[in-house]
N, C-alpha and C positions, 0 to 999 in steps of 0.2 A: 504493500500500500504506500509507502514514502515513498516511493521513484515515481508515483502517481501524484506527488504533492509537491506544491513548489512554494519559496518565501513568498513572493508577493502575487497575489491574481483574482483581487476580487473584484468582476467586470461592472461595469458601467450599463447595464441591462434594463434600469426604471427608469419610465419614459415622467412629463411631472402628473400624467394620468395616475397611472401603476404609484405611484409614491402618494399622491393624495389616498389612494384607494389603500394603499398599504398601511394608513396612518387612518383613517376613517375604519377598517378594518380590525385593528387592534381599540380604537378606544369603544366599538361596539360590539362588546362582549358580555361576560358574566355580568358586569356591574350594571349592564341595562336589565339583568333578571333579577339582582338581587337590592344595589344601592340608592334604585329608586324608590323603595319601600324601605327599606333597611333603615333609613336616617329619622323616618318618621317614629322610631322609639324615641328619643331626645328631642327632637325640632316637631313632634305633630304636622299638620299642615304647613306650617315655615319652613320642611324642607324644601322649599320651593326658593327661599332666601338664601338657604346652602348651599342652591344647587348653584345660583345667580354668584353669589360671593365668593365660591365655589372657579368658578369661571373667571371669575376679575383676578382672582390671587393665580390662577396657573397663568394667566395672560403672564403677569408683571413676574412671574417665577421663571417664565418659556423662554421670553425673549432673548435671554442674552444667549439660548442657546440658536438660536437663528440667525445671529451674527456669528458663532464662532465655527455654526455649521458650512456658514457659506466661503467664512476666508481660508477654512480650512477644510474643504469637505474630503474625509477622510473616515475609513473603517475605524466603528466605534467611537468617534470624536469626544462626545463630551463623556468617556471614561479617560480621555487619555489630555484632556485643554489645563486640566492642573498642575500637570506634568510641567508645563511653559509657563507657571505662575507662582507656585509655589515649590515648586521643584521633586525631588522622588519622595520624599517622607507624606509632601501636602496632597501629587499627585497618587499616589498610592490610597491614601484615606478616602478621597474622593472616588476614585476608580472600586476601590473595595465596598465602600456603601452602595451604587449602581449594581454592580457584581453581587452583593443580596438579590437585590430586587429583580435583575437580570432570570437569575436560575431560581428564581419561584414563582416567576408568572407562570409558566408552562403547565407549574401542577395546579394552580390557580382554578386555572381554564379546564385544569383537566378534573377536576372535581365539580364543577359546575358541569361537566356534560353529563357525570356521571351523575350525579343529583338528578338531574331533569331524566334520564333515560333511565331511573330507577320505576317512574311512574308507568312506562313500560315494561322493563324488564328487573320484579320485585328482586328484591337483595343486593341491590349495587350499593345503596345509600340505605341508611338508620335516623330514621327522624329522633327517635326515643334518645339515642347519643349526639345524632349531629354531625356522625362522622360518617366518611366512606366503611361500607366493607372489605371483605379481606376480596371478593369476587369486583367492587369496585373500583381497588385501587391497580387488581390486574388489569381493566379496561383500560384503566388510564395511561398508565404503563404501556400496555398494545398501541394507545395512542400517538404516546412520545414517539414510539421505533416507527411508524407510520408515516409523521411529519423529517424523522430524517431522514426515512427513505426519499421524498418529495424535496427535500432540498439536497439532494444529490443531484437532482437534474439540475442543476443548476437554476439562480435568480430568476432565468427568463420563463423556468418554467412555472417556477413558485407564484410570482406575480400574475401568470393566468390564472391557475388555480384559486390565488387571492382575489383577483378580480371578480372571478364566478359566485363566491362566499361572501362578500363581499355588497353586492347587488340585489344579491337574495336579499340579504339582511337589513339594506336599507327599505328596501319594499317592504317587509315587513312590518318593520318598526312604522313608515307609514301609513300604512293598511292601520293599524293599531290607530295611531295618533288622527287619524280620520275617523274609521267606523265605528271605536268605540261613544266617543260623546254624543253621536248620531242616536244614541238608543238609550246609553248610560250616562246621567253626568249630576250629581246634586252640588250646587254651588255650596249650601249646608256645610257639606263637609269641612270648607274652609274658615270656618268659625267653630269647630266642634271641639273641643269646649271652647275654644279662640284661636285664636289666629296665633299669635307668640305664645308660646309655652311660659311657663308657672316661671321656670329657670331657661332665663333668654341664655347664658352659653350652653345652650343643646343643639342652638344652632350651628354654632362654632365645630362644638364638639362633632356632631351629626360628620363632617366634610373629613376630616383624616380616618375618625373612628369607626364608620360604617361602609367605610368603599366608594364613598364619592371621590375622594380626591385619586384613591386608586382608579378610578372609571378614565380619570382623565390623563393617562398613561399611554395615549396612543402617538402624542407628536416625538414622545421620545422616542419610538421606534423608526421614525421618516429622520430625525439627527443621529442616529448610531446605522442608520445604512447609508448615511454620505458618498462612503467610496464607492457607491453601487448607481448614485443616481445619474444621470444622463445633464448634460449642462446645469451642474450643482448648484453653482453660483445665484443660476437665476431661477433653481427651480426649488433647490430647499426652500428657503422661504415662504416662497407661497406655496409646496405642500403643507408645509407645519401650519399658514396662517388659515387653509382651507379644512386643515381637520380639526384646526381649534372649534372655528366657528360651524362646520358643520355636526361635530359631538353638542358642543354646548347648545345648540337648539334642541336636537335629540334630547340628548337628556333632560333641560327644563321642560320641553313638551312630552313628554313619557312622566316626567312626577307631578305633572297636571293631572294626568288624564289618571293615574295612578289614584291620586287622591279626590278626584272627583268621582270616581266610581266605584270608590266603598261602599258597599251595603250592611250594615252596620245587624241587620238580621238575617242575611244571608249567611254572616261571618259566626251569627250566635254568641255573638257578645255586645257589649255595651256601647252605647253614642263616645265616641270619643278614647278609644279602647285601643290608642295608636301603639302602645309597644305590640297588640295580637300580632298589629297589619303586619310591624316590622319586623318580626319574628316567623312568617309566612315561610314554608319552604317553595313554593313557589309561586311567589306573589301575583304574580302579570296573570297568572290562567288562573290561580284560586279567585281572584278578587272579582276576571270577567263572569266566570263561574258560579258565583255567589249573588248573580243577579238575575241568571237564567229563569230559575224558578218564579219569580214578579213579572217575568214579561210575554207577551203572546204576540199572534201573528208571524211576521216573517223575521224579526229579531230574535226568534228563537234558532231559527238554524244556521242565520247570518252569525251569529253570535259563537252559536257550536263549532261552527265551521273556520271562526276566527281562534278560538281555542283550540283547536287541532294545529292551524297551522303557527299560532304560539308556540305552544311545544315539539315543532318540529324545529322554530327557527331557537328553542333554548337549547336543543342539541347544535346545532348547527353553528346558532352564534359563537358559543365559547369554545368549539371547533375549529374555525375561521383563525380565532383570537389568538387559540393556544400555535398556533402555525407562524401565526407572526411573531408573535411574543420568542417561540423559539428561533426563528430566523434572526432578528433584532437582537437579540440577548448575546444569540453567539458571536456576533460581530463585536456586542462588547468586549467578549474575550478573547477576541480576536486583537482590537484594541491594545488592550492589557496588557497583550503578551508582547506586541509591537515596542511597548515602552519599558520594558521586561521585568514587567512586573510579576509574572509567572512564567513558566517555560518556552522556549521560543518556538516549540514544536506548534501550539496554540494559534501559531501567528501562519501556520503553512494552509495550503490550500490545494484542493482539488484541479484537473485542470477545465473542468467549468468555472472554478472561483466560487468553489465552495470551501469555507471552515472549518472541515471533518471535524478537525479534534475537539474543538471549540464546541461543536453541534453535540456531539457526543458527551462534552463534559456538562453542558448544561444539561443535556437528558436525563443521564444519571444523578448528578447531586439532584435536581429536583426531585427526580422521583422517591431519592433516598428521603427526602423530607416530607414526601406521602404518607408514609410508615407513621410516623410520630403525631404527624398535624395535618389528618385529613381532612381538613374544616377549612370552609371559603374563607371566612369572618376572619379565622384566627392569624391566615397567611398575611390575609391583605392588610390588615394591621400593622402585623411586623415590616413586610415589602415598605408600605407606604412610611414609616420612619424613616428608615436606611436611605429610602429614593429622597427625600428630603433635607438629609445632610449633605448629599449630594449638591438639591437646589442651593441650600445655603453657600460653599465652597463655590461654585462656578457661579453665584451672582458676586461675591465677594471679588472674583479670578476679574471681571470683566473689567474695571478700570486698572488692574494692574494689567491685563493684557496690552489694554492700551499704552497705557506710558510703556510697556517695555518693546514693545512693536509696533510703533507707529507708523512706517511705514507699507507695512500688508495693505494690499488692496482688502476693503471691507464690502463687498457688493449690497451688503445690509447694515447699516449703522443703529445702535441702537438709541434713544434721543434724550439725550442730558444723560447720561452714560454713568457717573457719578451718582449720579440721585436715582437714577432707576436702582444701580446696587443697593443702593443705601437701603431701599423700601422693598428689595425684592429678598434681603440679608433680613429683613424686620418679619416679613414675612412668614418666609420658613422657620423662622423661632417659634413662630407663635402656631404654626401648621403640625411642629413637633409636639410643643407643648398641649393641645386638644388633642393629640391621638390619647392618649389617656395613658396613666401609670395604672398597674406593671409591663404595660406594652412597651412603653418608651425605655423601662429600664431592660426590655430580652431584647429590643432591637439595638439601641444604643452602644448597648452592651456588646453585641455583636457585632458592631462597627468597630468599635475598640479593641476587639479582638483581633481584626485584619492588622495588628502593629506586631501579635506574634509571627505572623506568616512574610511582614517587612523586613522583620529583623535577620530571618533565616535567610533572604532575597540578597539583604544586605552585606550578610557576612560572605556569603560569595560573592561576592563585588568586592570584598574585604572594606566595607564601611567607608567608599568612596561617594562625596559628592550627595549625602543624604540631605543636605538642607533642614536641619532639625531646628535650626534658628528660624530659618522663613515659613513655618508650618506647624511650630509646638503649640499656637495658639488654636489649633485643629481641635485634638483632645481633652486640652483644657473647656473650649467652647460644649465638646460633647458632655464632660462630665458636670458641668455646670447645668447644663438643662436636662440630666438626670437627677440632678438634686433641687432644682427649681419643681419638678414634676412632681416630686415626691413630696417635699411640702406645698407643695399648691392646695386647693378647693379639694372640697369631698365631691364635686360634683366632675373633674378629670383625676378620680381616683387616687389623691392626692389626703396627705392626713391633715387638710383643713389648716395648717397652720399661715398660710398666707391666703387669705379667704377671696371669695371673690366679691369685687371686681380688683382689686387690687394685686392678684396673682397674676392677672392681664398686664396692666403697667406693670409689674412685674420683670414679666417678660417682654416686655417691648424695650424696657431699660438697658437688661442684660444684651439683646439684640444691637442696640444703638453701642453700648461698650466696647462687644465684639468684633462689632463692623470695623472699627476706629482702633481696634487692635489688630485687622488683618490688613488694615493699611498701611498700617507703622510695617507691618512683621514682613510687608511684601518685598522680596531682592530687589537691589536697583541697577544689577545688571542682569541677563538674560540666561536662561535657565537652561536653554536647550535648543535646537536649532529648527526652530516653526518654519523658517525661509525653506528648508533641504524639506522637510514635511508636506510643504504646498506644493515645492515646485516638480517632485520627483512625479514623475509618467504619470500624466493626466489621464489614461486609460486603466492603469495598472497601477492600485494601492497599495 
């Protein structure tokens, strides 16, 4: 298999069609089955404000990856743009929290197909636990080796494939976002008991903690296949700005129709009874289903017949997903290895310009973390930390990019560059802090952990060149907002000792501290050589 594998060869294959679709693709997955009901245990009907604030904060968190995708589009980019800012200690943390989030999408997705296709075929999923079976988590598994078979044909074939899934599932979702209100819809619901919940941060909470903010996980998959797209420059961009803005309609018009089409006696419990809704194993089709029974004439079979094909597209969606998520992922570690953060074998390729090994190692560590945490909720919790210290580091990285590279051509600038960091570094503090304690301390925790596996990297390099001065305020930062988390509000799990609202300022404090610490801490000469990185074979990464 090596004499089949070369250093550099991941082709240029995604036209900015196939890349919008690829990025619309991945963020219309699980989380359209599970986070649009999900939120509504905390937020009630306001998840509609989470989904909204939800969307404003990945804007101001995305963008600076949309400039650094496009002056440098490159396999894996934003696991490897820290590398050029804060050098291998700062790049490595940032690549290692990605690299979470990277190899646990796949099982993500693949527990969500298997949840839905349990309603077909009994014993995949356990509602009474929550968890896959031992017969579900083999599905998911068969799944994985499936999508790498499909990415050995290489990208060009991948992207039809995606394209097809892809299409489906837009249709569907608007088939839903149409025919449901047409028969179903009680404006009631949106006051039931009110509009704001008892505890306005359930709002807040609702967005990291229930899989919203995971939902909106697809543009990173259109910036770590850079080296794959077809005229980068001009076309990342407006992939990433086309699957912002087409997720975020999606999703706010699916927790409408969501929440307008609760039947509150269909469901057999009480007016206002939002943690049932959110606790639903399969929301979208029990809640259309909870209404059949009240209705006559031809909404009865329009209706059945819209639930059928619900549950085809709940298999199907997180199918789609879980393809991409693994495509995207392995490029991150494909990335990684580039800047040798892990073995360089990771960095070889197929001679379609495929990842093998990369493809491969995502495969298995995910799967291997089926076994322990077969649960959607539990992954995406952890995932969505990790991918967030991530955000914080590469909004931090962008005006040090700047002064240290100013002259890169930038095809996309991002506007007052400064102050966008400033507010996108403020951000992410506070996107950590709502995912809720004990989560932030197994995820955080596990970002800190990627400094054992630097050290080992390090010592064969024999401790060259680590930048521990331009980057110690990394860890410090992490373990600060494990101990912010831990005393915060009882309402993010936290032992009340800095109550809310005041755990909020809090954390905006510590953020504004940090920010202003990783500008001091930034090198003021140049890290690595970004020029040789751009300019090397525009066809061949």
């Amino acid at each position: 298999m090596e004499d089949n594998l070369k250093k550099s060869g991941l082709k240029r294959g995604f036209s900015l069609h196939d890349a919008a679709m690829f990025g619309i693709g991945g963020a219309i997955g699980s989380g359209i089955l599970f986070a649009v009901a999900g939120g509504t245990t905390y937020a009630g009907p306001a998840i509609i404000i989470s989904w909204i604030i939800a969307a404003i904060m990945i804007v101001i968190v995305t963008i600076p990856y949309a400039e650094f995708s496009a002056m440098a589009p490159r396999g894996g980019i934003s696991a490897r743009i820290s590398y050029y800012s804060y050098g291998s200690y700062g790049g490595f943390m940032s690549g290692w929290s990605l690299f979470l989030w990277a190899v646990l999408i796949p099982p993500i997705e693949a527990v969500a197909v298997s949840e839905y296709a349990s309603y077909y075929i009994k014993g995949l999923y356990s509602s009474v636990t929550g968890f896959l079976t031992p017969e579900g988590i083999a599905l998911s598994i068969a799944l994985t080796i499936l999508f790498v078979f499909i990415n050995l044909f290489g990208i060009r074939k991948f992207g039809i494939v995606n394209n097809v899934l892809t299409w489906f599932k837009i249709l569907v979702v608007v088939a839903i976002i149409v025919i449901v209100p047409l028969f179903v819809f009680r404006p009631s619901n949106f006051t039931t008991p009110s509009f704001i919940p008892s505890n306005a941060s359930g709002i807040l909470i609702a967005i990291p903690a229930t899989g919203i903010l995971f939902s909106f996980g697809g543009y990173r998959q259109v910036a770590d296949m850079a080296g794959e797209i077809k005229n980068p420059k001009r076309n990342l961009p407006r992939a990433i700005g086309i699957t912002l803005a087409v997720q975020s309609i999606f999703y706010i018009l699916m927790t409408i129709i969501v929440v307008g089409s609760v039947n509150w006696t269909g469901l057999k419990t009480a007016p206002g009874s939002w943690s049932v809704v959110g606790s639903l194993g399969s929301p979208i089709v029990t809640i259309i289903h909870s209404n059949i029974a009240y209705l006559h004439g031809y909404a009865v079979p329009v209706l059945s017949g819209l639930i059928i094909l619900a549950l085809i597209f709940a298999i199907f969606s997180p199918m789609g997903t879980f393809g991409v998520y693994l495509t995207g992922s392995s490029r991150i570690i494909f990335g990684f290895s580039r800047e040798g953060a892990i073995p360089s074998f990771f960095g070889s390729t197929t001679k379609k310009g495929t990842p093998l090994y990369a493809i491969i190692l995502v495969a298995v560590i995910g799967d291997l973390f089926l076994i322990p945490f077969p649960s959607w909720y539990t992954l995406t919790d952890f995932v969505v930390v990790a991918a967030v210290v991530n955000f914080a580091i590469v909004a931090a990285s962008l005006p040090v990019i700047r002064k240290l590279y100013p002259e890169i051509e930038r095809p996309f600038k991002v506007p007052f560059a400064t102050a966008w960091s400033f507010v996108a570094f403020i951000a992410s503090s506070i996107l950590i802090y709502f995912a809720t304690y004990p989560d932030t301390l197994y995820a955080l925790g596990a970002t800190l952990a990627g400094s054992v596996v630097f050290i080992y990297q390090a010592y064969k390099k024999h401790f060259q060149e680590l930048s521990i001065k331009n980057s110690l305020w990394i860890p410090v930062y992490i373990i600060v907002m494990i101990i912010i988390s831990y005393l915060g509000s009882s309402s993010t799990g936290g032992i009340n000792l800095i109550k809310y609202p005041y755990d909020i300022v809090s954390v905006i404090i510590v953020g504004i501290v940090f920010w202003f610490v990783s500008q001091a801490s930034a090198p003021r000469s140049v890290k690595g050589d970004m020029e040789s990185l751009i300019k090397n074979a525009p066809e061949d990464v």
